[in-house]
C-alpha angles and dihedrals in degrees: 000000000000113000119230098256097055082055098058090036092060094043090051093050086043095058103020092083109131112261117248111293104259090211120103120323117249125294109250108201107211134178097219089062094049104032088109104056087040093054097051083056096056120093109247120282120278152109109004096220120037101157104073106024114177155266095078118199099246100212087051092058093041093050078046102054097033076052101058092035083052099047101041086053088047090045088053102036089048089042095045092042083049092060100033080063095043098056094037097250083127135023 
């Protein structure tokens, strides 16, 4: 059985929470409010990708990408014979 005292000392807790602030509302961040200073600080209009720009030389993709496919198997077979030899599996 609850003594008398846990139960006032629950329902104090219960209803002894602060009230809301009565200082400024929160602060909403909106684009819409700060769309002008954003846009001075944008570069000018024009074209929408101007890191990789075509025509791409076609043997030089595929060496890269034969490359990378090549590497990352080679990466993962040496690491996992290494392994396979380091713990005895294979001799």
């Amino acid at each position: 059985m609850l003594s008398s005292t846990a139960v006032l000392r629950v329902a104090s807790r219960s209803r002894g929470g602060r009230s809301m602030s009565t200082a400024a509302a929160p602060k909403f961040h909106k684009y819409k409010d700060a769309a002008p200073e954003l846009m001075k600080t944008r570069p000018p209009p024009g074209h929408d990708h101007t890191v990789f720009e075509p025509p791409f030389s076609p043997p030089v993709v595929a060496a890269s990408v034969i490359g990378v496919i090549c590497s990352g198997y080679g990466m993962m077979y040496f690491g996992m014979r290494h392994q396979q030899y380091k713990q005895g599996y294979w001799k």
